[in-house]
C-alpha positions in Angstrom: -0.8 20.4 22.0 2.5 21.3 21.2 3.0 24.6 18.8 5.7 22.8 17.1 4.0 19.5 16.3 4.0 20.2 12.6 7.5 20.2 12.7 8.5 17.1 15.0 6.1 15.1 12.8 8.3 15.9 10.1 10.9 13.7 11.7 8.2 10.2 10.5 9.8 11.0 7.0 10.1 9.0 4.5 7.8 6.6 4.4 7.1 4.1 2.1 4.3 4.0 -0.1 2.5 1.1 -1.2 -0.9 0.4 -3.2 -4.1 -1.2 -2.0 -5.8 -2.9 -4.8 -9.4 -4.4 -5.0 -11.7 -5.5 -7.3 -15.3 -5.5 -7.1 -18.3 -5.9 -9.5 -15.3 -7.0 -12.1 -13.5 -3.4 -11.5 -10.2 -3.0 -10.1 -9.7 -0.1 -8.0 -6.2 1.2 -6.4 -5.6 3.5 -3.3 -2.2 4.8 -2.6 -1.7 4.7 1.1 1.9 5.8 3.4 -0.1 3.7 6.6 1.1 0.5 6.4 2.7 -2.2 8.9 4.0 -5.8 7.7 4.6 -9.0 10.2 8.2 -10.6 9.9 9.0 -14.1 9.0 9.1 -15.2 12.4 5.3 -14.1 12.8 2.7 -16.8 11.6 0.6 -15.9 10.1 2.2 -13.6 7.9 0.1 -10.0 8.0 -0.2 -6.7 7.1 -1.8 -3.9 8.6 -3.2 -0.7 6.5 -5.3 2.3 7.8 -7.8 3.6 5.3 -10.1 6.3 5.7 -14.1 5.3 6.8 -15.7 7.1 3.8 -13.8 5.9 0.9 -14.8 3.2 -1.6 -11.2 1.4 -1.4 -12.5 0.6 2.6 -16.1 0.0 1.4 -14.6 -2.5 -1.8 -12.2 -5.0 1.1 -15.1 -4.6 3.6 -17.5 -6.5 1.2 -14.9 -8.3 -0.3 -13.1 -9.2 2.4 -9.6 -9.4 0.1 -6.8 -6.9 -1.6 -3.9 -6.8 -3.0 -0.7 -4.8 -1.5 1.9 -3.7 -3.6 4.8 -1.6 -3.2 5.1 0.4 -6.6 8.3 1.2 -8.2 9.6 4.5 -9.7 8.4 4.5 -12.7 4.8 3.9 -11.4 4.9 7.0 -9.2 2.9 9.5 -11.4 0.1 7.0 -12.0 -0.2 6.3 -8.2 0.1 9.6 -7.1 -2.9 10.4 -9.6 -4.7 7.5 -8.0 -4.4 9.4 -4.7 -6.4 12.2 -6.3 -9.7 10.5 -7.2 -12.2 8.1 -6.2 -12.9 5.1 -7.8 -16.7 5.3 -6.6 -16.9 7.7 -8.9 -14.0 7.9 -11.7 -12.9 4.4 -13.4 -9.3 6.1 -12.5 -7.0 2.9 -13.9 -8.3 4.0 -17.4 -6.5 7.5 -17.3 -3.4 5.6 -16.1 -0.5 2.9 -17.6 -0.6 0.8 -15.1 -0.4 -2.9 -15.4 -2.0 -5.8 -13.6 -2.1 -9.5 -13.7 -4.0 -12.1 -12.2 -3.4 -13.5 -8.4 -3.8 -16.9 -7.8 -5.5 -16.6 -3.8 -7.4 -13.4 -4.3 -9.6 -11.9 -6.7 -7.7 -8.5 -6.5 -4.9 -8.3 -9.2 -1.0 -7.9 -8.9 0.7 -4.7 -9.7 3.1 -5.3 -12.4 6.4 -3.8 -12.1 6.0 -3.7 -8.9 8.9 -4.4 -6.7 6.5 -6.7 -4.9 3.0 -7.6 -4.2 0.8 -9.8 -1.4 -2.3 -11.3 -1.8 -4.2 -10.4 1.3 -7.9 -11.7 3.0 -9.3 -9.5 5.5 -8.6 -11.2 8.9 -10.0 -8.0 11.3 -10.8 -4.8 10.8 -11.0 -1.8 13.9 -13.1 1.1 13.5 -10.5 3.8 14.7 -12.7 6.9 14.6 -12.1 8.7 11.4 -10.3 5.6 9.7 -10.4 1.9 9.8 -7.0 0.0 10.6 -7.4 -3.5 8.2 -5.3 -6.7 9.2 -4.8 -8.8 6.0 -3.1 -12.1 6.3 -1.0 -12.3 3.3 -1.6 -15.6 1.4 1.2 -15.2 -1.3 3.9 -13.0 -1.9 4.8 -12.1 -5.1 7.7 -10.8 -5.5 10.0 -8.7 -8.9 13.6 -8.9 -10.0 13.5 -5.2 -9.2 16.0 -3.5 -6.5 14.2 -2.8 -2.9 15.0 0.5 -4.0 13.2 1.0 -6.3 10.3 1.5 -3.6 8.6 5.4 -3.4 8.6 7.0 -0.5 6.4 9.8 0.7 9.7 13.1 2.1 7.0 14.9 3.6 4.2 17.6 2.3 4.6 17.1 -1.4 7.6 15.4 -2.0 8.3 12.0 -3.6 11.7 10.0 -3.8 13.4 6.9 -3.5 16.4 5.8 -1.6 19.3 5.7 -3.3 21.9 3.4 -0.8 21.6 1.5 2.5 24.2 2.0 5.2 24.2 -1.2 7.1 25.0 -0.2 10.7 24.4 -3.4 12.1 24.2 -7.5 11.4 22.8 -9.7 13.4 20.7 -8.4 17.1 23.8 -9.4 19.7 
Protein backbone atom coordinates (compact mmCIF):
# COMPACT_ATOMS: atom_id res chain seq x y z
CA UNK A 1 0.00 0.00 0.00
CA UNK A 2 0.76 3.39 -0.38
CA UNK A 3 3.30 5.15 2.32
CA UNK A 4 1.19 8.14 2.21
CA UNK A 5 -2.23 6.59 2.78
CA UNK A 6 -2.58 8.10 6.25
CA UNK A 7 -2.45 11.32 4.70
CA UNK A 8 -4.81 11.01 1.52
CA UNK A 9 -7.39 9.53 3.97
CA UNK A 10 -7.22 12.66 5.59
CA UNK A 11 -8.97 14.18 2.61
CA UNK A 12 -12.71 11.93 3.91
CA UNK A 13 -12.80 14.80 6.51
CA UNK A 14 -15.32 15.88 8.12
CA UNK A 15 -17.73 13.66 8.63
CA UNK A 16 -20.73 13.72 10.26
CA UNK A 17 -21.47 12.05 13.34
CA UNK A 18 -24.54 10.60 14.40
CA UNK A 19 -25.80 8.22 17.34
CA UNK A 20 -27.14 4.71 17.20
CA UNK A 21 -29.50 4.16 19.96
CA UNK A 22 -31.12 0.79 21.26
CA UNK A 23 -32.79 -0.50 23.96
CA UNK A 24 -32.81 -3.86 25.32
CA UNK A 25 -33.84 -5.61 28.52
CA UNK A 26 -35.54 -2.03 29.28
CA UNK A 27 -31.84 -0.18 28.94
CA UNK A 28 -31.07 2.22 26.47
CA UNK A 29 -27.67 2.08 25.09
CA UNK A 30 -25.97 4.81 22.54
CA UNK A 31 -22.91 4.29 20.16
CA UNK A 32 -21.44 7.23 18.44
CA UNK A 33 -20.57 6.15 14.95
CA UNK A 34 -18.89 8.55 11.67
CA UNK A 35 -20.11 5.31 9.17
CA UNK A 36 -23.20 6.24 8.12
CA UNK A 37 -25.10 6.38 4.61
CA UNK A 38 -28.95 7.71 4.27
CA UNK A 39 -31.37 7.01 1.03
CA UNK A 40 -32.91 10.22 -0.59
CA UNK A 41 -36.49 10.96 -0.96
CA UNK A 42 -36.70 9.59 -4.23
CA UNK A 43 -35.63 6.08 -2.75
CA UNK A 44 -38.54 3.97 -1.30
CA UNK A 45 -38.12 2.72 1.10
CA UNK A 46 -36.46 5.32 2.94
CA UNK A 47 -32.92 3.69 4.60
CA UNK A 48 -30.06 4.04 6.29
CA UNK A 49 -26.97 2.31 6.31
CA UNK A 50 -24.42 2.14 9.51
CA UNK A 51 -21.20 -0.03 9.93
CA UNK A 52 -20.65 -1.20 13.55
CA UNK A 53 -18.00 -3.22 14.74
CA UNK A 54 -18.69 -7.34 15.16
CA UNK A 55 -17.82 -7.44 18.95
CA UNK A 56 -19.66 -4.64 20.35
CA UNK A 57 -22.95 -4.80 22.37
CA UNK A 58 -24.62 -1.81 20.23
CA UNK A 59 -24.32 -4.67 17.12
CA UNK A 60 -25.32 -7.56 19.47
CA UNK A 61 -28.54 -5.06 21.01
CA UNK A 62 -30.12 -4.33 16.92
CA UNK A 63 -29.18 -7.89 15.97
CA UNK A 64 -31.65 -9.32 18.66
CA UNK A 65 -33.72 -6.45 18.43
CA UNK A 66 -33.81 -5.98 15.11
CA UNK A 67 -34.59 -1.88 15.65
CA UNK A 68 -32.54 1.55 16.63
CA UNK A 69 -32.83 4.78 16.64
CA UNK A 70 -30.44 7.22 14.48
CA UNK A 71 -29.82 10.60 15.54
CA UNK A 72 -27.64 13.24 14.46
CA UNK A 73 -26.62 15.03 17.88
CA UNK A 74 -26.20 18.69 18.15
CA UNK A 75 -23.40 20.78 19.71
CA UNK A 76 -24.16 20.85 22.83
CA UNK A 77 -24.47 17.04 23.06
CA UNK A 78 -20.92 16.57 21.80
CA UNK A 79 -19.12 15.86 25.14
CA UNK A 80 -21.73 13.29 26.22
CA UNK A 81 -21.40 11.42 22.90
CA UNK A 82 -17.92 11.51 22.58
CA UNK A 83 -17.87 9.93 26.21
CA UNK A 84 -20.26 7.30 24.85
CA UNK A 85 -17.58 6.44 22.33
CA UNK A 86 -15.30 5.57 25.25
CA UNK A 87 -17.26 2.81 26.95
CA UNK A 88 -19.34 -0.17 26.54
CA UNK A 89 -22.64 -0.42 27.48
CA UNK A 90 -22.24 -4.37 28.06
CA UNK A 91 -20.51 -3.40 30.76
CA UNK A 92 -21.00 0.47 32.06
CA UNK A 93 -24.81 1.80 32.16
CA UNK A 94 -22.87 4.85 30.36
CA UNK A 95 -26.26 7.21 29.87
CA UNK A 96 -26.20 7.55 33.73
CA UNK A 97 -22.68 9.43 33.73
CA UNK A 98 -24.16 11.64 30.99
CA UNK A 99 -27.13 14.61 30.39
CA UNK A 100 -28.53 13.37 27.73
CA UNK A 101 -32.17 13.28 27.09
CA UNK A 102 -34.58 10.87 25.44
CA UNK A 103 -38.17 10.51 24.67
CA UNK A 104 -40.25 7.90 23.45
CA UNK A 105 -40.62 6.79 19.55
CA UNK A 106 -43.79 5.82 18.39
CA UNK A 107 -42.44 2.77 15.68
CA UNK A 108 -39.59 1.50 17.62
CA UNK A 109 -38.75 0.61 20.97
CA UNK A 110 -35.40 2.53 20.90
CA UNK A 111 -35.87 6.24 22.17
CA UNK A 112 -35.32 9.64 20.34
CA UNK A 113 -32.46 11.87 21.17
CA UNK A 114 -33.68 15.08 22.36
CA UNK A 115 -32.01 18.09 21.09
CA UNK A 116 -31.14 16.47 18.53
CA UNK A 117 -31.20 18.10 15.22
CA UNK A 118 -33.00 15.02 14.02
CA UNK A 119 -33.74 11.42 14.72
CA UNK A 120 -35.20 8.14 12.61
CA UNK A 121 -36.79 5.29 13.88
CA UNK A 122 -35.11 2.43 12.14
CA UNK A 123 -36.07 -1.71 11.86
CA UNK A 124 -33.33 -3.86 10.81
CA UNK A 125 -34.07 -4.70 7.03
CA UNK A 126 -30.39 -6.65 6.31
CA UNK A 127 -27.42 -6.89 7.87
CA UNK A 128 -23.68 -8.07 5.97
CA UNK A 129 -21.01 -9.53 7.87
CA UNK A 130 -18.13 -7.46 6.41
CA UNK A 131 -15.15 -9.14 8.16
CA UNK A 132 -14.24 -7.13 11.15
CA UNK A 133 -17.61 -4.99 11.19
CA UNK A 134 -21.13 -5.53 10.20
CA UNK A 135 -22.75 -2.92 7.65
CA UNK A 136 -26.71 -2.66 9.07
CA UNK A 137 -29.51 -1.42 6.55
CA UNK A 138 -32.45 0.10 8.65
CA UNK A 139 -35.44 1.22 6.86
CA UNK A 140 -36.41 4.38 8.56
CA UNK A 141 -40.08 4.25 9.71
CA UNK A 142 -40.37 7.95 10.99
CA UNK A 143 -38.38 10.83 11.02
CA UNK A 144 -38.34 13.04 13.60
CA UNK A 145 -37.11 15.99 13.09
CA UNK A 146 -35.88 19.65 15.68
CA UNK A 147 -36.33 23.28 15.08
CA UNK A 148 -32.57 23.28 15.31
CA UNK A 149 -30.19 24.61 12.27
CA UNK A 150 -28.61 21.56 10.10
CA UNK A 151 -25.70 23.02 11.55
CA UNK A 152 -25.78 22.37 14.36
CA UNK A 153 -24.64 18.72 13.29
CA UNK A 154 -20.88 17.40 14.84
CA UNK A 155 -18.56 16.36 12.68
CA UNK A 156 -15.60 14.22 13.21
CA UNK A 157 -12.05 16.86 11.39
CA UNK A 158 -9.94 14.00 11.58
CA UNK A 159 -7.71 12.28 14.61
CA UNK A 160 -9.15 14.00 17.53
CA UNK A 161 -10.87 16.90 16.39
CA UNK A 162 -14.53 17.88 16.69
CA UNK A 163 -16.52 20.84 15.01
CA UNK A 164 -19.41 21.97 13.31
CA UNK A 165 -19.93 23.84 10.07
CA UNK A 166 -20.42 27.16 10.32
CA UNK A 167 -21.94 28.28 6.58
CA UNK A 168 -22.91 26.52 3.36
CA UNK A 169 -21.71 27.84 -0.07
CA UNK A 170 -24.33 26.80 -2.46
CA UNK A 171 -22.34 26.19 -5.67
CA UNK A 172 -25.11 24.81 -7.45
CA UNK A 173 -29.30 24.51 -7.75
CA UNK A 174 -30.91 22.15 -9.48
CA UNK A 175 -28.74 18.94 -11.60
CA UNK A 176 -28.92 20.61 -15.31
Amino acid sequence: MDDNVKEKLEAIWPEVIGAVITKRDGKVNLCPINYQATSTIYETPLSICIGLGNTGYTLETILKTQQFTYAYPSREQLKDILYCGTVSGRDVDKLANTSLGFSNSETVESPLLKDAVLNYECVVRHSYNAGQFTIVIGEIKRVVGSNRSNLDKIYALGGTRYGVIKGMDILQEGRA
